[in-house]
C-alpha positions as CSV (number, residue, x, y, z in Angstrom):
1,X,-60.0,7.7,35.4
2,X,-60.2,10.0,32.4
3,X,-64.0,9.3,30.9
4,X,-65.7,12.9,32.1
5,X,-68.9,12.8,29.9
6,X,-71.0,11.5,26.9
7,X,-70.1,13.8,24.3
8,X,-72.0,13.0,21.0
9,X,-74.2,10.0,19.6
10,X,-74.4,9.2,16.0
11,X,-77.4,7.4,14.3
12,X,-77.1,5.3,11.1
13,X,-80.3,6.5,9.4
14,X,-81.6,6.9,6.0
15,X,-84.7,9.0,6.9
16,X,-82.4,12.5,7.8
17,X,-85.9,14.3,6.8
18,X,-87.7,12.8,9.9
19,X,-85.1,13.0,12.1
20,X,-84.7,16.7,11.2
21,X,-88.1,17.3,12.1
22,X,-87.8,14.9,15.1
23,X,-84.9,16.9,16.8
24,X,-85.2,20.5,15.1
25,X,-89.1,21.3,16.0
26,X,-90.0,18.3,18.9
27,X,-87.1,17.9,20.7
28,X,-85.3,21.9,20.1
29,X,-82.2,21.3,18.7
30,X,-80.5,22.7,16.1
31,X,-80.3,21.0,13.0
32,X,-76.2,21.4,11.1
33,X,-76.1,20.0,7.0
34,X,-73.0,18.1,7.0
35,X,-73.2,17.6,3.1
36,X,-75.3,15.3,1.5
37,X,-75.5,12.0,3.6
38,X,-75.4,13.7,7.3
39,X,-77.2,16.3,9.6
40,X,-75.8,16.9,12.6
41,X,-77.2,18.8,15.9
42,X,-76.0,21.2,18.4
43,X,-77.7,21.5,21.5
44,X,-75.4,24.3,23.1
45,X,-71.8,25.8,21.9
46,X,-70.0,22.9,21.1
47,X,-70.2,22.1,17.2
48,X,-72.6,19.2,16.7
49,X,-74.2,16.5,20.2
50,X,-75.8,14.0,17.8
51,X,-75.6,13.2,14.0
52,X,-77.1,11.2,11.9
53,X,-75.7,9.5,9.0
54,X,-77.3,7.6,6.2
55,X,-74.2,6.5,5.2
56,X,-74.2,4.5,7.5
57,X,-76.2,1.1,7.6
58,X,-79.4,1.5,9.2
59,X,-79.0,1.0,13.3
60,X,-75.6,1.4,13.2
61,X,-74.7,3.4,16.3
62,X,-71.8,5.8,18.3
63,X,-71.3,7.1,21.6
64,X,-68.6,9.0,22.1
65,X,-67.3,9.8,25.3
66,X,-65.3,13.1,26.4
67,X,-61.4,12.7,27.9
68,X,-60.1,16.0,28.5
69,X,-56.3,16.1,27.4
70,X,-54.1,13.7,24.7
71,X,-52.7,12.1,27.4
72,X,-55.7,11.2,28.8
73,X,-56.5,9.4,25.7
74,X,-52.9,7.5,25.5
75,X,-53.8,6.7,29.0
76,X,-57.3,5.4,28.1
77,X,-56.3,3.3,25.2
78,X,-53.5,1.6,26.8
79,X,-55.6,0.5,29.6
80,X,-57.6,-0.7,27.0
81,X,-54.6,-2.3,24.9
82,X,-53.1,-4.4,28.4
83,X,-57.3,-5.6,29.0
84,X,-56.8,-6.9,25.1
85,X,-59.8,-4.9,24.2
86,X,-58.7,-4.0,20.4
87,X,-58.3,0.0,20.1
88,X,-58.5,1.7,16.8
89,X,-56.7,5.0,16.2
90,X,-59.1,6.7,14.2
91,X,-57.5,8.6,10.8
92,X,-57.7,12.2,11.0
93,X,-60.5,12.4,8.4
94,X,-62.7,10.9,11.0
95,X,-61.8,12.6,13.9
96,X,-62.9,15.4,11.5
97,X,-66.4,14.4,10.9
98,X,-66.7,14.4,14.7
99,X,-65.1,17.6,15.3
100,X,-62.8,17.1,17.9
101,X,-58.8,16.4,17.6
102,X,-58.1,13.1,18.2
103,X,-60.4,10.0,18.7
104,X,-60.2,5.8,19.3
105,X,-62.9,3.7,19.0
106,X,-63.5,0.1,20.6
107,X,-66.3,-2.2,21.6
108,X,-68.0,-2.9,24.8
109,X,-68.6,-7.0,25.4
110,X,-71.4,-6.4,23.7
111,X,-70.5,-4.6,21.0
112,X,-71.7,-1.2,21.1
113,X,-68.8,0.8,19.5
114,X,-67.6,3.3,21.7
115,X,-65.3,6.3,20.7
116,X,-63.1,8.5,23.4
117,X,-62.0,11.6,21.9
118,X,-60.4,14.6,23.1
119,X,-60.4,18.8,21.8
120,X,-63.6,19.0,21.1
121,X,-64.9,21.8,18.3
122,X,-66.8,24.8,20.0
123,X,-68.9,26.6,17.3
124,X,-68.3,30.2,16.2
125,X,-71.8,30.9,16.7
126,X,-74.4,31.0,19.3
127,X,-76.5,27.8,19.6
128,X,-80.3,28.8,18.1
129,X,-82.8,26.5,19.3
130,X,-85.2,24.4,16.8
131,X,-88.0,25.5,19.1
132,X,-88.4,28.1,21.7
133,X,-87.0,26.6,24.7
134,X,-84.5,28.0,27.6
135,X,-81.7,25.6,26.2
136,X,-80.0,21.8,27.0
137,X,-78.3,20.9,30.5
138,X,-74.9,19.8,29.3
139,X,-71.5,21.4,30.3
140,X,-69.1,19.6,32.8
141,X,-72.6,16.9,32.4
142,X,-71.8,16.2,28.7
143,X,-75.1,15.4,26.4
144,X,-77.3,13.4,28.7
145,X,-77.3,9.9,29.3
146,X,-77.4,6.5,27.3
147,X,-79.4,3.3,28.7
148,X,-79.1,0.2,27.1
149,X,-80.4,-3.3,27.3
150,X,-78.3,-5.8,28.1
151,X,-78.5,-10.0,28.1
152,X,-76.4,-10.1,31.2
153,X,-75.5,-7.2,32.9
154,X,-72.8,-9.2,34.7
155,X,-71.1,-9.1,30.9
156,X,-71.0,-5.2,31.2
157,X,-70.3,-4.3,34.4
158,X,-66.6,-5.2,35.1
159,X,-66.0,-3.5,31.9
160,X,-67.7,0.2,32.7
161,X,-66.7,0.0,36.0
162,X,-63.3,-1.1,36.7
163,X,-62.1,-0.6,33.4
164,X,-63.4,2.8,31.9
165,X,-63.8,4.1,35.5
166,X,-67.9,4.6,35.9
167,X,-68.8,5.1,39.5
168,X,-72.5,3.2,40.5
169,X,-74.4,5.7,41.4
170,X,-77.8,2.7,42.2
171,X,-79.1,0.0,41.0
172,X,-82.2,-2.3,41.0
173,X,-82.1,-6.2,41.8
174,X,-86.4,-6.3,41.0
175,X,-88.1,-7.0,39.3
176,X,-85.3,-6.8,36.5
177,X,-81.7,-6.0,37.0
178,X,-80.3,-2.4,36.3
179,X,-76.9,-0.4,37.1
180,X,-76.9,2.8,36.6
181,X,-73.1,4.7,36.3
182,X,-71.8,8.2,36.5
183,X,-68.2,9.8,35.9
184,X,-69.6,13.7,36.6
185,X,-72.1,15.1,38.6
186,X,-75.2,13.9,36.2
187,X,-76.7,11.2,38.2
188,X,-75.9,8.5,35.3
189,X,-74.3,9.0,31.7
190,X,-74.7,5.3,31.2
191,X,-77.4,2.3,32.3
192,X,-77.4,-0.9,31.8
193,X,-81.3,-3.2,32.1
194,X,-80.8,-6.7,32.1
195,X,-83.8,-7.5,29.9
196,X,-82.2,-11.0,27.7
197,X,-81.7,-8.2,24.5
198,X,-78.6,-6.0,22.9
199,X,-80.2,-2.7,21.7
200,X,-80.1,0.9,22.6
201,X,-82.9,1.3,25.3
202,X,-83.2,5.3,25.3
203,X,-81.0,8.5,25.1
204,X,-81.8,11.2,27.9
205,X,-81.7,14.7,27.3
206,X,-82.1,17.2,29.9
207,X,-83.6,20.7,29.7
208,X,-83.0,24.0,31.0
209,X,-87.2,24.7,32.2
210,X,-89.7,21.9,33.6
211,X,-92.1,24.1,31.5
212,X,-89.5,23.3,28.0
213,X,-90.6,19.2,29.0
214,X,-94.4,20.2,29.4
215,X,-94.4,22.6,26.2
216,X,-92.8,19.2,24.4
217,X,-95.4,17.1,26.2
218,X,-98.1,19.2,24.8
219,X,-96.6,19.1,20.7
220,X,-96.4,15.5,21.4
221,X,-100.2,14.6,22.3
222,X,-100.3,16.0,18.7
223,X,-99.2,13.1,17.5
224,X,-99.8,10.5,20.6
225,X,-98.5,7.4,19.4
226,X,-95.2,8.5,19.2
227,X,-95.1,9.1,23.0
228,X,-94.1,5.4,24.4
229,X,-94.0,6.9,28.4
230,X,-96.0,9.6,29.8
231,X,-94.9,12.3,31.7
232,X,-94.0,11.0,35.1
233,X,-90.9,11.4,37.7
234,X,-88.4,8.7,38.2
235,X,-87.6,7.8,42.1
236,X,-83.5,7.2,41.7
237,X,-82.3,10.2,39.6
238,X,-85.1,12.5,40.4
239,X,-86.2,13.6,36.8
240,X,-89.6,14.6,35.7
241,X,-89.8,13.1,32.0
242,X,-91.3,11.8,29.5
243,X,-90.2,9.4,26.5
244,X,-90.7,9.6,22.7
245,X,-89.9,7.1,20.1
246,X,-87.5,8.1,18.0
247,X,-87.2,7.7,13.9
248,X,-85.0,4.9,14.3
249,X,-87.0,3.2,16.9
250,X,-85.4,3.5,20.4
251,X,-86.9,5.7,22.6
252,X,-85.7,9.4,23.8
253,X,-86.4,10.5,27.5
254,X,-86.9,14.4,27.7
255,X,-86.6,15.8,30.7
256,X,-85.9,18.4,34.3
257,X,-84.7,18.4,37.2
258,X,-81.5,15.8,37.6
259,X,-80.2,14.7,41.1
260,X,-76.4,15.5,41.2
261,X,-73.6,12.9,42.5
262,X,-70.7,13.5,43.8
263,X,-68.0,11.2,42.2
264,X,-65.4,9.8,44.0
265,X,-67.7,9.9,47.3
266,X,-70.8,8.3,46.7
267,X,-72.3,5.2,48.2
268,X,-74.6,3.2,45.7
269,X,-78.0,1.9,47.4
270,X,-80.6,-0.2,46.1
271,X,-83.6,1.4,44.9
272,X,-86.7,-0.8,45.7
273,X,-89.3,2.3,44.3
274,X,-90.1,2.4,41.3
275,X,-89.4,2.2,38.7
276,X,-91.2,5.6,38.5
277,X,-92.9,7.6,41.3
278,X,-96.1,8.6,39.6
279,X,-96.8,9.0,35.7
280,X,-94.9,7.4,33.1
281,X,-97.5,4.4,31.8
282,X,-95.0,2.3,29.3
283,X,-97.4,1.8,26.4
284,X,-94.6,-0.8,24.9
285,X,-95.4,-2.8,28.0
286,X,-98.0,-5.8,28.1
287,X,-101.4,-4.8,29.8
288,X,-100.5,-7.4,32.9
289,X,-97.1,-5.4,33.4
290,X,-98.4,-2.1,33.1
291,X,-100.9,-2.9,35.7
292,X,-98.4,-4.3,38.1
293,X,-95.9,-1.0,37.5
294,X,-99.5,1.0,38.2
295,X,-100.0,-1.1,41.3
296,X,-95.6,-0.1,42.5
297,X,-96.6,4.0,41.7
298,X,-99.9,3.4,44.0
299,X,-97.6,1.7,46.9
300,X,-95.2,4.3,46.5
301,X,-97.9,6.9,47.1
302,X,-99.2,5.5,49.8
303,X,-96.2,5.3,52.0
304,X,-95.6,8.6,51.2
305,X,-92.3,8.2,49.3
306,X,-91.6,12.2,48.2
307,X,-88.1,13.3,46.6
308,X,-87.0,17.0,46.6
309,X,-87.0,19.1,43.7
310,X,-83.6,20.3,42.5
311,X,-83.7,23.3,40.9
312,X,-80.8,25.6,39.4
313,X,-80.0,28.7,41.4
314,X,-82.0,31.9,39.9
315,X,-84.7,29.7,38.2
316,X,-86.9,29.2,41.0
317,X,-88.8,31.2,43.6
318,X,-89.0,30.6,47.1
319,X,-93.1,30.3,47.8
320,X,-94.7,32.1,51.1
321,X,-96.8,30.1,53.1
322,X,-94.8,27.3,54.1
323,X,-97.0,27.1,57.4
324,X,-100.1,28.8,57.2
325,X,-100.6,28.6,60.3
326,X,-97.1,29.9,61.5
327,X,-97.8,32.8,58.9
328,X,-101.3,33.9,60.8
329,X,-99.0,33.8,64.2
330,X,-96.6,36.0,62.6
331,X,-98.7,38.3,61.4
């Protein structure tokens, strides 16, 4: 299949100041003028990962989805066409404002525009962080992830998976319904959670350092009622995180330490932890739920469910002592 990656996200907004502040000095990125009705924002070479537009109406969204040649995208679209899902060929002017070559757009059943695009713009100058931080995990992993909520998720499924080619990496049956789908290593670019609502859940971004996500945390607590989820460490994809809510309302997950797939040979399980290992207290939740996902963390605990830390090679130290004991002896 030719999807490799989520490429960008734009934002209809008509608070750009906010959202300036939001991604430049909370969240690190790089904030781009694109005249007077747009700011756009890198978050490594390429020319701009998420924009925001107040021309366009207020929670108006795009994601936009990475192919990797022009025939990829003919390929893509007539797929598309023969499924009679209607594809637009985007004007050049638009495939401007996005910076890349070419670009389609069309509608998932339910009806979040999505864009596949090819040739995307690298910058002629080196990405300069917001806020000091060690940089964005993106690459062959494209921007992060996108969850969103879905009515049914049997509506969506057939759709990312057999016809834009998303492999399940897991999913969970309780206590709600959620699929979560990869097309690279990252352990999901896109989610679906049944919860009976249409609406962008959260965009995941992932960072270089665990101690970028704790230097975040601690700018957050500044203003605590913008955090929605604590810091805590999720059971399926492995990431230490923490969510904010956004200008616009939906919520942003920052965070370290991804699990990696491997696409093409991967064998989706259920995951019955969760949904979090420790940490992450869901203020938007009501007091009887949070206290039955604070019972599921305590369980989890107690039978001793661990995951490994995956680390990047050359940003980690391998610690003495493994076995006190076995380090006396040797000694």
């Amino acid at each position: 299949m030719e999807i490799q990656a989520l490429g960008y996200v734009g934002i209809g907004s008509s608070d750009l100041s906010e959202w300036t502040s939001f991604a430049s000095d909370w969240l690190g990125m790089q904030m781009i003028e694109r005249g007077n009705t747009a700011r756009a924002f890198r978050m490594d070479d390429r020319s701009q990962r998420l924009v925001v537009d107040r021309s366009l109406p207020e929670g108006d969204r795009y994601f936009g989805f990475d192919v990797a040649t022009a025939a990829d995208l003919q390929s893509l679209a007539a797929r598309l066409d023969a499924a009679n899902v209607p594809v637009t060929w985007e004007a050049k002017a638009l495939a401007d404002q996005r910076f890349v070559k070419e670009v389609i757009s069309f509608r998932d059943p339910a009806g979040n525009r999505l864009e596949a695009f090819h040739g995307a713009a690298v910058a002629d100058t080196a990405f300069r962080p917001g806020r000091s931080i060690s940089g964005f995990r993106t690459g062959t992993l494209g921007m992060g992830h996108v969850v969103f909520h879905v009515r049914n998720i049997d509506d969506l499924l057939g759709f990312y998976r057999d016809l834009l080619g998303f492999g399940i990496s897991d999913y969970i049956l309780t206590p709600f319904r959620a699929y979560f789908m990869h097309v690279n290593g990252r352990h999901h670019s896109v989610a679906l959670i049944e919860t009976g609502k249409q609406d962008l859940h959260h965009l995941m971004i992932e960072l270089f350092s665990l101690d970028d996500v704790g230097q975040g945390y601690d700018i957050a607590l500044g203003e605590p009622e913008r955090i929605a989820t604590t810091l805590g460490r999720h059971p399926n994809d492995a990431v230490t995180s923490y969510y904010l809510r956004s200008p616009s309302g939906f919520m942003v997950e920052y965070g370290w330490g991804g699990k990696e797939v491997t696409p093409g040979n991967w064998t989706p399980t259920e995951v019955t932890v969760g949904p979090s290992l420790w940490g992450h207290d869901r203020a938007w939740l009501p007091a009887e739920q949070q206290e039955k996902a604070r019972t599921m963390r305590l369980k989890a605990a107690a039978d001793g469910v661990r995951e490994p830390l995956h680390v990047l090679d050359g940003n980690y130290r391998r610690m003495e002592g493994v076995c006190p004991w076995w380090d006396t002896m040797r000694a």
